[in-house]
C-alpha positions as CSV (number, residue, x, y, z in Angstrom):
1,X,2.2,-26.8,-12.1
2,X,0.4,-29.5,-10.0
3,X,0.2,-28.9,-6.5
4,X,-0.4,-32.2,-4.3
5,X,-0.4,-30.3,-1.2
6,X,-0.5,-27.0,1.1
7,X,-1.6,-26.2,4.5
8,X,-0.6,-23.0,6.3
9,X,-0.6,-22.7,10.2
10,X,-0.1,-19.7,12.3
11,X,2.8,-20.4,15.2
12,X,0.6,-18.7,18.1
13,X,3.7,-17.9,20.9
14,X,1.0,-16.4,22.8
15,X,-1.6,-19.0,23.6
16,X,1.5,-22.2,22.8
17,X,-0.6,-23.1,19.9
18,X,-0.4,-23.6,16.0
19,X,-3.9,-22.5,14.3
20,X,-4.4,-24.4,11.2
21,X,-5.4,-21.5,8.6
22,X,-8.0,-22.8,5.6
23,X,-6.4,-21.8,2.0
24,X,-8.9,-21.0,-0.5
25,X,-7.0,-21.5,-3.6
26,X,-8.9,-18.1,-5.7
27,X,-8.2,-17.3,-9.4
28,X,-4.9,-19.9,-9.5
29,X,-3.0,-17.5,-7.2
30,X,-1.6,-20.2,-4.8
31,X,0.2,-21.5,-7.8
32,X,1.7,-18.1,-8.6
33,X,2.6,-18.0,-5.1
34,X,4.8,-21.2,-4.9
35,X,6.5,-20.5,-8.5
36,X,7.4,-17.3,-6.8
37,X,8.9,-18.8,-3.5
38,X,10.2,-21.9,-6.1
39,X,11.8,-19.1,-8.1
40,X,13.5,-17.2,-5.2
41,X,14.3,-20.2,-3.3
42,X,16.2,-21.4,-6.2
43,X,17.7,-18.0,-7.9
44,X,19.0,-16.9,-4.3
45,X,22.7,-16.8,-3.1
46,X,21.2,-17.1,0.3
47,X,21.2,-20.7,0.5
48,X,23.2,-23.5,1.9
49,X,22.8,-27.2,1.3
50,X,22.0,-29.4,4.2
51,X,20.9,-33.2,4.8
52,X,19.6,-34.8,7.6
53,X,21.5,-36.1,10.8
54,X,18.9,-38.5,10.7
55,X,16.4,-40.7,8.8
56,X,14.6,-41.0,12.1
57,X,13.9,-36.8,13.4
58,X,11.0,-35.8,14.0
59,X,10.7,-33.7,11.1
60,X,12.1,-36.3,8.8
61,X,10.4,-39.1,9.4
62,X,7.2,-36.3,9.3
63,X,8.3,-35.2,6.0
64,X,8.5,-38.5,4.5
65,X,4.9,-39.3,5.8
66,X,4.0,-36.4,4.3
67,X,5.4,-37.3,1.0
68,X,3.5,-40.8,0.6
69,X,0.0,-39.2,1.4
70,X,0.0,-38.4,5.4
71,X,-0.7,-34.9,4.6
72,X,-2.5,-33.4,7.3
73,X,-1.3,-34.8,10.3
74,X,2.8,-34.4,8.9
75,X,1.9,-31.0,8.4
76,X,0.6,-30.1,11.9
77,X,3.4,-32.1,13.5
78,X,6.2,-30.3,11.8
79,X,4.1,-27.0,12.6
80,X,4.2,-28.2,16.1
81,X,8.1,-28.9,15.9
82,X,8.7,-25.5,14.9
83,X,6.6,-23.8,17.8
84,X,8.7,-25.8,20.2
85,X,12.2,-24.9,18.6
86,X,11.2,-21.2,18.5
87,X,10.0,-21.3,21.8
88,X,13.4,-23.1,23.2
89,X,15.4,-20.2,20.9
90,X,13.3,-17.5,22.2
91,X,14.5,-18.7,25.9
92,X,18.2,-18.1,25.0
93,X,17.8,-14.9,23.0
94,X,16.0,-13.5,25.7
95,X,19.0,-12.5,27.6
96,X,20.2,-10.8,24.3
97,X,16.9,-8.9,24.2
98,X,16.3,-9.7,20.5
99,X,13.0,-11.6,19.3
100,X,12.4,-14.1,16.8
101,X,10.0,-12.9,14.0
102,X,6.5,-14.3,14.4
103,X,4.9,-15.8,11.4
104,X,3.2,-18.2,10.0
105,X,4.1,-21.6,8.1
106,X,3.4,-22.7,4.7
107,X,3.9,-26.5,3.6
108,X,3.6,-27.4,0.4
109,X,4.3,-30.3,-2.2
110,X,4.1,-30.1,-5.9
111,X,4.8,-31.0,-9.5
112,X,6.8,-28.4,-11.8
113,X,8.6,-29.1,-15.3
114,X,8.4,-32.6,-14.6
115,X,10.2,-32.5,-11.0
116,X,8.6,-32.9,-7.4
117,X,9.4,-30.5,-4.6
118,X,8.5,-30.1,-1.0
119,X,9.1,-26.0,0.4
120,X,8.2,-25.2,4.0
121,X,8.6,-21.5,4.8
122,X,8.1,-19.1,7.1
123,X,6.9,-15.4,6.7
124,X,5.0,-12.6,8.3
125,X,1.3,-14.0,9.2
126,X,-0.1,-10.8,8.2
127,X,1.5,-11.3,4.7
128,X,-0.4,-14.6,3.9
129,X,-3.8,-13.8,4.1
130,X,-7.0,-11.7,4.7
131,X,-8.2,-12.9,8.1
132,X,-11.8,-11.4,7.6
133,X,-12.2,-13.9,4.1
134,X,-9.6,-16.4,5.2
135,X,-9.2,-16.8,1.5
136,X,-5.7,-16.3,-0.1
137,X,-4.4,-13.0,-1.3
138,X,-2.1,-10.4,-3.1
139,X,0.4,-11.1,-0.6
140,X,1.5,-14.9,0.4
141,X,3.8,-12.7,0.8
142,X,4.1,-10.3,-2.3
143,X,5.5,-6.9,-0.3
144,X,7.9,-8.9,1.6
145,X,10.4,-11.4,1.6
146,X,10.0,-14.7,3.1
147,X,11.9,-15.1,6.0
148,X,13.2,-18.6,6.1
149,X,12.7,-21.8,3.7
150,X,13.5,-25.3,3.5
151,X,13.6,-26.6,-0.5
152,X,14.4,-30.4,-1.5
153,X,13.7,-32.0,-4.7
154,X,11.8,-36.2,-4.1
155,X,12.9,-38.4,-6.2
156,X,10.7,-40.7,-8.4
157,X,10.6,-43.3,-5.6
158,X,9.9,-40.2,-2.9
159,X,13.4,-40.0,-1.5
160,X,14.7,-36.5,-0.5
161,X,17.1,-34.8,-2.4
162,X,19.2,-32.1,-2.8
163,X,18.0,-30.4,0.8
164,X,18.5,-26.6,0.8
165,X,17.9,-24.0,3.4
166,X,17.0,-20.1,2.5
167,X,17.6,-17.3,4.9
168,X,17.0,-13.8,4.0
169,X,18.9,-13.0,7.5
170,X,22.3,-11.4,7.6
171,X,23.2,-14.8,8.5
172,X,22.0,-18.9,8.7
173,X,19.6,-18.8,11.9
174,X,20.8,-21.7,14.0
175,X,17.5,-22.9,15.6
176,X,15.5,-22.9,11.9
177,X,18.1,-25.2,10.4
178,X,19.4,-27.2,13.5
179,X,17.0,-26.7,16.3
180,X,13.6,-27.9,13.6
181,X,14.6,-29.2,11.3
182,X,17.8,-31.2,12.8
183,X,19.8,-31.2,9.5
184,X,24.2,-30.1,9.2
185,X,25.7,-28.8,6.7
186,X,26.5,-30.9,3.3
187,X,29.8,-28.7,3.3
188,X,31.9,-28.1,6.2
189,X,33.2,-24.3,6.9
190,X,36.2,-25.5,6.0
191,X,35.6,-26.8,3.2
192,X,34.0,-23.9,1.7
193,X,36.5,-21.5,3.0
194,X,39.6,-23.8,1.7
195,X,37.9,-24.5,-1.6
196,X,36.8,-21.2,-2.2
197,X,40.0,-19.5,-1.8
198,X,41.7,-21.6,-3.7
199,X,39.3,-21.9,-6.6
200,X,38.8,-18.0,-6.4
201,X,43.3,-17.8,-6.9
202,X,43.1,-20.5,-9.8
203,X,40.6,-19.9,-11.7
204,X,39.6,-15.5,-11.1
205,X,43.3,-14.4,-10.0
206,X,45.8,-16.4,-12.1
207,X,44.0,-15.5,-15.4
208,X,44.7,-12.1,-14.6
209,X,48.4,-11.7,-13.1
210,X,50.4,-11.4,-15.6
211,X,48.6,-9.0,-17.9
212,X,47.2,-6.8,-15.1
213,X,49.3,-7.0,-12.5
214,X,48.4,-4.0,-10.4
215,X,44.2,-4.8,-10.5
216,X,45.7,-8.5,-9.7
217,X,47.4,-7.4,-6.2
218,X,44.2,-4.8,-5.7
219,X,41.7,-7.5,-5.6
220,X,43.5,-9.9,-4.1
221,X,44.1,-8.2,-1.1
222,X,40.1,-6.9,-0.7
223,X,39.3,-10.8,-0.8
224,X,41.7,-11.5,1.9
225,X,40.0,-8.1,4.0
226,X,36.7,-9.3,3.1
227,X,37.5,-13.1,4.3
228,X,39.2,-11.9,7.3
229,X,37.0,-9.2,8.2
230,X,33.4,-10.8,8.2
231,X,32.0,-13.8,9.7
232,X,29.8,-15.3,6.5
233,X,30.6,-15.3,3.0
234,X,27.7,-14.5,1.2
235,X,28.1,-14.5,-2.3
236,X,26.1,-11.1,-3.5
237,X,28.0,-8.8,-0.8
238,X,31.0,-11.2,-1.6
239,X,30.8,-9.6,-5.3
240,X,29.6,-6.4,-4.9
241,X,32.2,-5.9,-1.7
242,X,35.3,-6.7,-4.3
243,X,34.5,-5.5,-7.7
244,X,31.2,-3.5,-6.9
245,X,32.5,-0.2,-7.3
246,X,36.2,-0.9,-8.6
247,X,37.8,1.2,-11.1
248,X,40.7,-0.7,-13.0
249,X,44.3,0.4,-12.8
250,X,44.8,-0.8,-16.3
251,X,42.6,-0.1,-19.4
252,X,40.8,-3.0,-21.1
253,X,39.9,-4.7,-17.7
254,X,38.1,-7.6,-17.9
255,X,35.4,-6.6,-14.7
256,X,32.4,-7.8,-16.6
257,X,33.7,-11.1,-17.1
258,X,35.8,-11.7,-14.0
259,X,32.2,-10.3,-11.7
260,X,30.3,-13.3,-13.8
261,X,33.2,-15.8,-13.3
262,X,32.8,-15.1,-9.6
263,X,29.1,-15.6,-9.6
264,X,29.4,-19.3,-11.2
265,X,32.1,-20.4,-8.8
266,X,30.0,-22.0,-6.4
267,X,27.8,-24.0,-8.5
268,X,30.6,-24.8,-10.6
269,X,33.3,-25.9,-8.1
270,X,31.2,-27.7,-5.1
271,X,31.3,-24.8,-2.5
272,X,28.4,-22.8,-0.8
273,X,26.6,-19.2,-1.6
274,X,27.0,-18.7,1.9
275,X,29.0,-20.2,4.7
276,X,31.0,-18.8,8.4
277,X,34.4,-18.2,7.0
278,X,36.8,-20.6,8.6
279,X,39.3,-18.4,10.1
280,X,42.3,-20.4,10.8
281,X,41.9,-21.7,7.1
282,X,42.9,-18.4,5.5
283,X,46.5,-17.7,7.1
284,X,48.5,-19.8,4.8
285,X,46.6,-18.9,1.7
286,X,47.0,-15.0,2.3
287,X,50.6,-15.1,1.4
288,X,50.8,-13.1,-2.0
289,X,54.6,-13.5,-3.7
290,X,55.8,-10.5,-6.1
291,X,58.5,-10.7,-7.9
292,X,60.7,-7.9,-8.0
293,X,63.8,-8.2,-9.2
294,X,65.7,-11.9,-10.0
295,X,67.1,-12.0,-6.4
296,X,64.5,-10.0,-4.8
297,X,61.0,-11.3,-3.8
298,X,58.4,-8.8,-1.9
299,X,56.1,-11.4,0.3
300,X,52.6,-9.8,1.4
301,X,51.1,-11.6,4.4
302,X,47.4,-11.2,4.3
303,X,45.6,-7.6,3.7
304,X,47.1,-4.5,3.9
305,X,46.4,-0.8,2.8
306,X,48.5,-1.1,-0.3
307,X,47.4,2.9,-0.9
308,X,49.2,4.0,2.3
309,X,51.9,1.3,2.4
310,X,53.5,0.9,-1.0
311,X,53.9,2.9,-3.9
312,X,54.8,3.0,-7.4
313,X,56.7,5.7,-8.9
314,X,59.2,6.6,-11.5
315,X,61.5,9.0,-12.1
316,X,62.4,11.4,-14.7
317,X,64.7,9.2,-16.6
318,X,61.8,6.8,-16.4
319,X,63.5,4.0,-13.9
320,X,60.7,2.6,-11.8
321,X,60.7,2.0,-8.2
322,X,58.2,0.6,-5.1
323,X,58.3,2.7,-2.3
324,X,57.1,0.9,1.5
325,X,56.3,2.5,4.2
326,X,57.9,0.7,7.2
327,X,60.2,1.6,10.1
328,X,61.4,-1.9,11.2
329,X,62.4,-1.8,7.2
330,X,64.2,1.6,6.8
331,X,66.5,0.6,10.0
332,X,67.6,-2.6,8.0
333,X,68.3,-0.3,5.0
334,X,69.7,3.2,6.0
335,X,72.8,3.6,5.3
């Protein structure tokens, strides 16, 4: 690894000031440091692509500077940038009571397996470094994650590319990626939510239907719950929320294969690891049609508690029936 680059600088809320912090780069450990952020950054399913409203934000134009050798003064301006954009956030959530993490930013640019990246994160100040040495320790931040990261890749002729945002929160903080950095998503919600469903059906679902049919209806109406149930799809809750814990109706059920055909979906069929599921964009593909008989078709609209609601059975002479709970139902039936 070659680093070009790195400057860390403590956002000071109290005094309205960012503190340029000296890095002593001991016994290679500032390298180990970035493969480890490169590493997470990359391997995580808690990041979104973005790009940049504009060539000409502050940030940008900051970042580019920074790329073609303005290093120190790009660095304190986007510092700057962020201690405004958390101070403006910190003004809205105060009526909410909740505080924005304090911390400290790290900027860096450098040269691995023959690709240049720029990462700026943010993580606990405390984490960074020893204050008494100033020189850079066993914890840039080893014992805890960093809170928020922007990743791109430059080109040979230093153009951005492939602009990704990390967040280890439950969801994408608004200020970080709008507020600082001024960037919007590569893929709409919609999107994502449309094309995810849909590939999720084809390419998961379908495969299974016709030799598994009960696991088939099972999972597909825990996706539906989980889609209409939480606000972000987040691919690692998204996985262990649906097939987790499962235990297969049928024998010889392919979980190990269908849990790693999940995980590839994203990168495979242009959707996000995480995204705000697009609520009016799951009604019409929630409709799940089961045949029953050659004139009869049962229509299931969306999630419902299969356990409680319909039921198998069969009787002695080994004629097999679906039993539904419903009222509205039994009135159109008793006879």
């Amino acid at each position: 690894m070659e680093i070009i680059f790195s400057s860390l600088h403590h956002i000071d809320h109290g005094s309205s000031k960012t503190v340029n912090i000296p890095i002593v780069n001991k016994d290679d450990i500032l390298a180990r440091y970035i493969r480890r952020l490169l590493k997470e950054i990359t391997t995580s399913p808690n990041k979104k692509s973005y790009k940049f409203t504009r060539d000409t934000t502050e940030v940008c134009v900051a970042i580019n500077q920074m790329i073609c050798g303005e290093y120190d003064e790009s660095a304190s301006t986007i510092a700057s940038r962020l201690l405004s954009a958390e101070q403006a956030a910190q003004m809205k959530m105060n009526k909410l009571n909740i505080e924005i993490q304090k911390g400290s930013l790290f900027q860096t640019i450098f040269k691995d397996k023959n690709e240049k990246f720029i990462i700026i994160s943010k993580a606990d100040h405390n984490e960074f470094i020893d204050v008494a040495d100033l020189i850079l320790k066993s914890g840039l931040p080893w014992k805890k994650r960093v809170y928020k990261a922007l990743m791109a890749r430059i080109s040979d002729d230093n153009v951005l590319s492939e602009v990704y945002i990390f967040d280890s929160n439950s969801t994408m903080t608004r200020y970080w990626w709008d507020d600082f950095f001024e960037l919007e998503e590569t893929r709409t919600d919609k999107h994502n939510t449309i094309t995810s469903l849909d590939i999720i059906d084809m390419k998961v679902l379908n495969p299974i239907k016709k030799d598994f049919p009960a696991d088939h209806t099972i999972i597909r109406n825990g996706i539906l719950c989980y889609f209409r149930t939480k606000q972000e799809f987040e691919l690692d809750g998204f996985i262990e929320y649906i097939v987790g814990d499962y235990t297969s109706v049928k024998e010889n059920f392919p979980l190990q294969r269908i849990t790693e055909k999940l995980r590839s979906l994203p990168s495979r069929y242009n959707f996000d690891n995480r995204f705000e599921i697009s609520k009016q964009d799951i009604k019409k593909r929630a409709v799940n049609r089961i045949k029953l008989t050659p004139n009869i078709d049962l229509l299931i609209n969306g999630d419902i508690d299969l356990a409680n609601t319909i039921i198998a059975e069969q009787d002695n002479e080994g004629t097999k029936y679906i039993k539904i709970k419903s009222d509205s139902g039994y009135n159109s039936f008793k006879r």
